[in-house]
C-alpha positions as CSV (number, residue, x, y, z in Angstrom):
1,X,-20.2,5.4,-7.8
2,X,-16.4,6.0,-8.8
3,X,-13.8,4.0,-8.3
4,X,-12.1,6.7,-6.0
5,X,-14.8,6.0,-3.5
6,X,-15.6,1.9,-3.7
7,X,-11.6,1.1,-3.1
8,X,-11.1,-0.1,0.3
9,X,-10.2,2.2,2.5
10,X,-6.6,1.8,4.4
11,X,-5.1,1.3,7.5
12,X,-1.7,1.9,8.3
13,X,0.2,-1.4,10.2
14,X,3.3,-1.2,11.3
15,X,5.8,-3.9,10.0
16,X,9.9,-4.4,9.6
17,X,10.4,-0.7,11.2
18,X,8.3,1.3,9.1
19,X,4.5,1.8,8.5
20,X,2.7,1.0,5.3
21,X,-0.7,2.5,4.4
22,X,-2.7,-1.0,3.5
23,X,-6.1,-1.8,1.3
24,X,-7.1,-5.0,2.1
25,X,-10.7,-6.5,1.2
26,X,-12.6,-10.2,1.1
27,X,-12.5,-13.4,4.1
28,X,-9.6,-13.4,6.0
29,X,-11.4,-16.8,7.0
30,X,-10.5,-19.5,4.5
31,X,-9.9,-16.8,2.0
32,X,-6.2,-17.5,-0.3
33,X,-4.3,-14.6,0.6
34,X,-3.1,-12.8,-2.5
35,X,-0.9,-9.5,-2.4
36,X,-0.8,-6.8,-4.8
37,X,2.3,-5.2,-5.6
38,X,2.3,-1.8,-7.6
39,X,4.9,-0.3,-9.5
40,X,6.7,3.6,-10.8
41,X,4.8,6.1,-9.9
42,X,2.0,4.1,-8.8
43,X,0.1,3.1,-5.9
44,X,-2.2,0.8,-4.3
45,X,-5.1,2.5,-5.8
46,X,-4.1,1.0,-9.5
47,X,-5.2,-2.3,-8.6
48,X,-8.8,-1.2,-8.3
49,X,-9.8,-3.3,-10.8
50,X,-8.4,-6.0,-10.0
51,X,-9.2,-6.2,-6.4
52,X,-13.4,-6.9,-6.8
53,X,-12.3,-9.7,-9.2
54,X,-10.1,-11.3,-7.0
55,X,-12.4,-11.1,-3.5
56,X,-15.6,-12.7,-5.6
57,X,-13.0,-15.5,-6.3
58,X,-12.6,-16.0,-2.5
59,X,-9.5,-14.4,-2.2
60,X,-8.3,-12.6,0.8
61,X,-6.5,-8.9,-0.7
62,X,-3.9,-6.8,0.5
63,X,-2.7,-3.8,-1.5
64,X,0.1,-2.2,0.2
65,X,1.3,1.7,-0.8
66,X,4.9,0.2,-0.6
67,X,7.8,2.5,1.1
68,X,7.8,5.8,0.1
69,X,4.5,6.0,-1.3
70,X,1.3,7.5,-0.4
71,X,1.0,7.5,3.7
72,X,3.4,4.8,3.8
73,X,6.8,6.0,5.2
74,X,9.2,7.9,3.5
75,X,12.9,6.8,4.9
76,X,15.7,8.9,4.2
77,X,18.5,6.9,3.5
78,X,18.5,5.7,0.2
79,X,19.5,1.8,1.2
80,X,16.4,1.9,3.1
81,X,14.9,1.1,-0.4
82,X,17.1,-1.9,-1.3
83,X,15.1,-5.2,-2.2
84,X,16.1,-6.3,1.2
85,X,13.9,-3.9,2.6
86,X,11.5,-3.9,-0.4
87,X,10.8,-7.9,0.6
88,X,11.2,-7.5,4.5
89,X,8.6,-5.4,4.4
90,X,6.3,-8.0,2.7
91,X,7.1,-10.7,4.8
92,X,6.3,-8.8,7.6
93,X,3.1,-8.3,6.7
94,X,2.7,-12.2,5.9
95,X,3.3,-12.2,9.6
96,X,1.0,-9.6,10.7
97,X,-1.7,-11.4,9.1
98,X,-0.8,-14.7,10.3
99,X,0.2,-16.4,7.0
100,X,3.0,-18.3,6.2
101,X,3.0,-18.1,2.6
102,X,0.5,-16.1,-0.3
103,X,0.5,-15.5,-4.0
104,X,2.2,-12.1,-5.0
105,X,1.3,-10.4,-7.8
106,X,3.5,-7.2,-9.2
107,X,3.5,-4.7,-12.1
108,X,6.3,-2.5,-13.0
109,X,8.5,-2.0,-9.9
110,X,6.6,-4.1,-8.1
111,X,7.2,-6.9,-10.4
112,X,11.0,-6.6,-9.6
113,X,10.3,-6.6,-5.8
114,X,7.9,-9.7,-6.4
115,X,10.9,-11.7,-8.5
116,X,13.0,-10.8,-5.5
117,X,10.6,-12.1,-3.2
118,X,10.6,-15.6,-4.9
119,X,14.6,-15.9,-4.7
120,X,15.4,-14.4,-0.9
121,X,12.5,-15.9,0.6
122,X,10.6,-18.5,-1.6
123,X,9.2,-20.5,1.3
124,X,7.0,-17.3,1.4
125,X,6.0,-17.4,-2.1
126,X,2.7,-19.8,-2.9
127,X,2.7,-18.0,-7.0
128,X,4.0,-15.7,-8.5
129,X,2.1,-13.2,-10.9
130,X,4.4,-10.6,-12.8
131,X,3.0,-7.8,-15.3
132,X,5.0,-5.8,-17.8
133,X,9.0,-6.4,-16.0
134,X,10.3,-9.5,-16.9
135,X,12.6,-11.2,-14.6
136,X,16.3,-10.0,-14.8
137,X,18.8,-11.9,-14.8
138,X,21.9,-10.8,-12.8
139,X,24.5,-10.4,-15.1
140,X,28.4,-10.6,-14.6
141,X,28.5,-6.4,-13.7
142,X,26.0,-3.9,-11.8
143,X,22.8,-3.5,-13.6
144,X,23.0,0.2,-13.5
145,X,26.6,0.2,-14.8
146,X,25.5,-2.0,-17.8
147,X,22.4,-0.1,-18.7
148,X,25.2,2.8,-18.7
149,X,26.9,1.4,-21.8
150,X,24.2,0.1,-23.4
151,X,21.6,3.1,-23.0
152,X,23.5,6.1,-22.3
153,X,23.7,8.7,-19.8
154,X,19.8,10.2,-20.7
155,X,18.4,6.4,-19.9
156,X,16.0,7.3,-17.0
157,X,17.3,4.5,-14.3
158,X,20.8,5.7,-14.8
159,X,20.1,9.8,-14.5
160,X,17.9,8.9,-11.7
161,X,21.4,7.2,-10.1
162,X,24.0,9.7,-11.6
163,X,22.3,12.6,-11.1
164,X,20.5,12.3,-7.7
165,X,17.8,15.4,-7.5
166,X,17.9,16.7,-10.8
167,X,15.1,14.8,-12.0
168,X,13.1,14.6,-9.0
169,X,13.2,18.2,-8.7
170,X,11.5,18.4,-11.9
171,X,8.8,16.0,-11.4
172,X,7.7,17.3,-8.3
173,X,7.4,21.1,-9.7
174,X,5.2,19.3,-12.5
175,X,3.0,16.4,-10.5
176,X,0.0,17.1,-12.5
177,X,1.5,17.4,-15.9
178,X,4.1,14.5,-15.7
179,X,1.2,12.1,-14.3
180,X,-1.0,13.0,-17.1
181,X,1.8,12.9,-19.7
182,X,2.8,9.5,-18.6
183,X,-0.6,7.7,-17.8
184,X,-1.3,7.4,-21.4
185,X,-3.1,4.7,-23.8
186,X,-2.9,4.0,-27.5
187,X,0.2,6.3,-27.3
188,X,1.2,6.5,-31.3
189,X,5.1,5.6,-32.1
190,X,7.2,8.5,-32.1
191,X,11.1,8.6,-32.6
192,X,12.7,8.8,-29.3
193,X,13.7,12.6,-28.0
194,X,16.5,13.5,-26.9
195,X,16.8,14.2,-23.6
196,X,15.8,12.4,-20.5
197,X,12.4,11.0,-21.1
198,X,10.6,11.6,-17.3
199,X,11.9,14.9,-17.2
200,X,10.4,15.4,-20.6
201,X,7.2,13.8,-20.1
202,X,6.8,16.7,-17.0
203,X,7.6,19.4,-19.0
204,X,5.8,18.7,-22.2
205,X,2.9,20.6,-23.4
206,X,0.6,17.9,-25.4
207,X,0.2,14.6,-24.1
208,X,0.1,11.5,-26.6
209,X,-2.3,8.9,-27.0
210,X,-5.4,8.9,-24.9
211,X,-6.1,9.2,-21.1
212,X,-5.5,6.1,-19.5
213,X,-8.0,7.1,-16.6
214,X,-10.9,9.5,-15.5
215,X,-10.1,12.9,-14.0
216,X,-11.1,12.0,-11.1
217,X,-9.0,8.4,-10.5
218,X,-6.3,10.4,-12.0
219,X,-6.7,13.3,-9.0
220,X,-6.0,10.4,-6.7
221,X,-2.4,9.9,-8.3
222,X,-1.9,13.5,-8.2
223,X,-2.7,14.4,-5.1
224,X,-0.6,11.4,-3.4
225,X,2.5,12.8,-5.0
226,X,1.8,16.6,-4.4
227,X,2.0,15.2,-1.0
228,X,4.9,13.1,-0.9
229,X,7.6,14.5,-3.7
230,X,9.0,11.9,-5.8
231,X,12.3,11.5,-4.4
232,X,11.3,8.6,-1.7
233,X,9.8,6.6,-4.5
234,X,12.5,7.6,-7.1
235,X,15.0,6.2,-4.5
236,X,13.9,2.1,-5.4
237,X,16.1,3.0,-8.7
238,X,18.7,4.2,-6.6
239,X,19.1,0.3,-5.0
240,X,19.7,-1.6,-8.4
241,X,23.2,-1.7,-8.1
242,X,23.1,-2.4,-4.1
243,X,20.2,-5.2,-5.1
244,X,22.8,-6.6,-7.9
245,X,25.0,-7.0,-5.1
246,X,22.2,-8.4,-2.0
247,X,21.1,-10.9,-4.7
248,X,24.8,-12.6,-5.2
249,X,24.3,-15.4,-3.0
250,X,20.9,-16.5,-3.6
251,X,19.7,-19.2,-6.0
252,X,18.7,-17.1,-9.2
253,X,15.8,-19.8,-10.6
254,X,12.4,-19.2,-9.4
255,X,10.4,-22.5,-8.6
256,X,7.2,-21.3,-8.0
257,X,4.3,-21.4,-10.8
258,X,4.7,-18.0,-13.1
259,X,2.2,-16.4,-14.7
260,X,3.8,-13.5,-17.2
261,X,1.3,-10.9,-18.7
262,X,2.9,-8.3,-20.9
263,X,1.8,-5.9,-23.3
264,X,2.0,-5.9,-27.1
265,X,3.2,-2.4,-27.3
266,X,4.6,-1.8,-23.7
267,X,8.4,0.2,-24.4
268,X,9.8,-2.3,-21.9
269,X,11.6,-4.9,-23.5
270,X,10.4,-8.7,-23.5
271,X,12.8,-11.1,-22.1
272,X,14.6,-13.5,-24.2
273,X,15.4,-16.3,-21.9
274,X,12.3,-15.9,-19.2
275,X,11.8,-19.4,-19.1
276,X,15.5,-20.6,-18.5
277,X,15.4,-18.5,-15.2
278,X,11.5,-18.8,-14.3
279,X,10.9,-23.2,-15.8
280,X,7.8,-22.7,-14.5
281,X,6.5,-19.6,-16.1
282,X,3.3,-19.2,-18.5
283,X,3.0,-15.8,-20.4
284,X,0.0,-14.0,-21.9
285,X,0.5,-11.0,-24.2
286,X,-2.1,-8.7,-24.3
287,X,-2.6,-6.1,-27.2
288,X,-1.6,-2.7,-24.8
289,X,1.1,-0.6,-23.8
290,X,2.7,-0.7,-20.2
291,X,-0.1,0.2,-18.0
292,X,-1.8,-3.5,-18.3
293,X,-3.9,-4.2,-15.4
294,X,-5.3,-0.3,-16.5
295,X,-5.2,-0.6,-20.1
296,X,-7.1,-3.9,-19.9
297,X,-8.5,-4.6,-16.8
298,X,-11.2,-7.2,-17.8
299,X,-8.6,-9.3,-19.6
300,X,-6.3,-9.2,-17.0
301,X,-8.8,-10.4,-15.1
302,X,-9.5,-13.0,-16.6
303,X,-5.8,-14.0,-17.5
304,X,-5.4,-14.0,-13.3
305,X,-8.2,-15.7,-12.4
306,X,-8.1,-18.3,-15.2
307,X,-4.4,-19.3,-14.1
308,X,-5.3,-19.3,-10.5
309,X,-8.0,-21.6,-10.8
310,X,-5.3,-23.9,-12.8
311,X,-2.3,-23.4,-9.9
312,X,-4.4,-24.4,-7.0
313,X,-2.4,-23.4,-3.8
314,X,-2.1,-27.5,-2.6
315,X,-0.7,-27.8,-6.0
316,X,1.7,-25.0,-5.6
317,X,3.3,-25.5,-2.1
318,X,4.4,-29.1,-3.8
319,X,7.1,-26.4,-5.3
320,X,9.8,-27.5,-3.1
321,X,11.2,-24.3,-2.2
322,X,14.7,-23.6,-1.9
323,X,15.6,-23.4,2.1
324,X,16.3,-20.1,3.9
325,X,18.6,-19.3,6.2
326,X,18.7,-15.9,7.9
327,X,15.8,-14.9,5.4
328,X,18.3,-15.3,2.7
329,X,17.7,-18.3,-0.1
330,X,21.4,-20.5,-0.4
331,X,22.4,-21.0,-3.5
332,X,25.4,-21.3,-5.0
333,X,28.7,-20.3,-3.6
């Protein structure tokens, strides 16, 4: 039986004004909740392998298609995609479930929601398990403004800002090819193009590397965005100078236990100074490119459940959380 058919199927639960489409499996009885955050242009459905692991461990799963994705709602006002809403939306669905705290877990994009998770509303956060995005620190200007300078005009999160449409135009006239471009393995090294890489990814001819996933896992990508256009899930990007700003006052060290698994060959950079932000952090590199928990889903396993069984929750609640006030960590002035 494929995997398109043993995932769990969803239910949609309303929570912080919107509704999100959620996969949830194993013991809500005395199970360890553990949440599952997926990242650009994702969905629930790329835990898949993760999730059986993780309920034969005795966890309690809940795989959320975040905002904008899938059959989750699609706002349409950008800030309704800022890391304030991004994290509401998680703690809310703590609450619906009746726990006060659970160990988050995030790839990609949802690696950047989980970090914010651990700084606006630690006392929510048990652990913290990040693939591929490192923590980022805040930096004395907007992030977007910065990767400007740095990267250029052509770098993908600041097109996606400066020239709202343009790209997600593209993409959604070219769902199948830019999903099949861009859900690659064992991708060989290639000078960079010129150009703006998404928007080249969806109209190139010959993919690289190999297919990441079967047809018919990859149908249930395509078919989700045919659906929903990218713009709803293209507008998280459009937040990272309005998150620069949300995230001034809150204390920019995460407390909890960290478990960083990153890729050999993944294009996003490693971080230089993790572990002066995150003290608590342990990474793993694995030997793949960006798409970890796909690429390598039996080591990632592994690396999870290993570090799990090693950051007991008891253990981890002895963290000492930074207090909240108005669901907002202090920190310094």
């Amino acid at each position: 039986m494929s995997m398109s058919t043993t995932f769990p199927e969803p239910t949609l639960i309303p929570v912080n004004g919107v509704e999100l489409e959620v996969h949830e499996a194993g013991g809500r009885d005395g199970g360890d909740p553990i949440v599952l955050c997926h990242g650009w242009p994702e969905l629930a459905f790329t835990w898949r392998h993760q999730v059986p692991a993780l309920v034969e461990a005795g966890y309690h799963v809940i795989v959320p298609n975040q905002r904008g994705y899938g059959n989750s709602s699609r706002p349409t006002a950008v800030a309704e995609y800022d890391i304030e809403h991004l994290t509401g939306d998680l703690v809310a669905l703590l609450d619906h479930y009746g726990y006060e705290h659970a160990t988050f877990v995030g790839h990609d994009w949802g690696a950047m929601v989980v970090w914010g998770m651990a700084l606006l509303h630690p006392s929510r956060v048990d652990r913290v398990i990040n693939l591929s995005l490192p923590y980022m620190a805040r930096g004395e200007r907007p992030w977007i403004e910065f990767l400007e300078e740095v990267f250029g005009d052509d770098n993908h999160l600041v097109h996606f800002n400066r020239q709202p449409g343009v790209a997600d135009a593209v993409l959604d006239a070219n769902t199948s090819r830019f999903l099949r471009n861009l859900f690659r393995r064992n991708e060989p090294p290639v000078e960079p193009r010129p150009g703006m890489a998404m928007i080249g990814l969806a109209t190139a001819e010959t993919p690289l590397g190999d297919p990441l996933m079967s047809e018919e896992d990859l149908a249930v990508f395509v078919s989700a965005f045919e659906a929903t256009g990218f713009t709803s899930s293209i507008d998280w990007y459009r937040n990272l100078d309005r998150n620069w700003h949300l995230l001034a006052d809150a204390d920019p060290i995460v407390r909890q236990p960290t478990l960083m698994i990153r890729g050999d060959r993944d294009p996003v950079a490693k971080s230089e100074n993790l572990s002066e932000f995150v003290p608590g952090v342990e990474v793993i590199d694995l030997d793949c490119g960006h798409w970890i928990q796909e690429e390598m889903p039996d080591a990632t396993n592994r690396a999870i459940l290993s570090w799990l069984a090693r950051h007991d929750v008891a253990a981890s609640r002895r963290h000492s959380p930074v207090p909240e006030i108005g669901g907002r960590a202090l920190g310094p002035a």
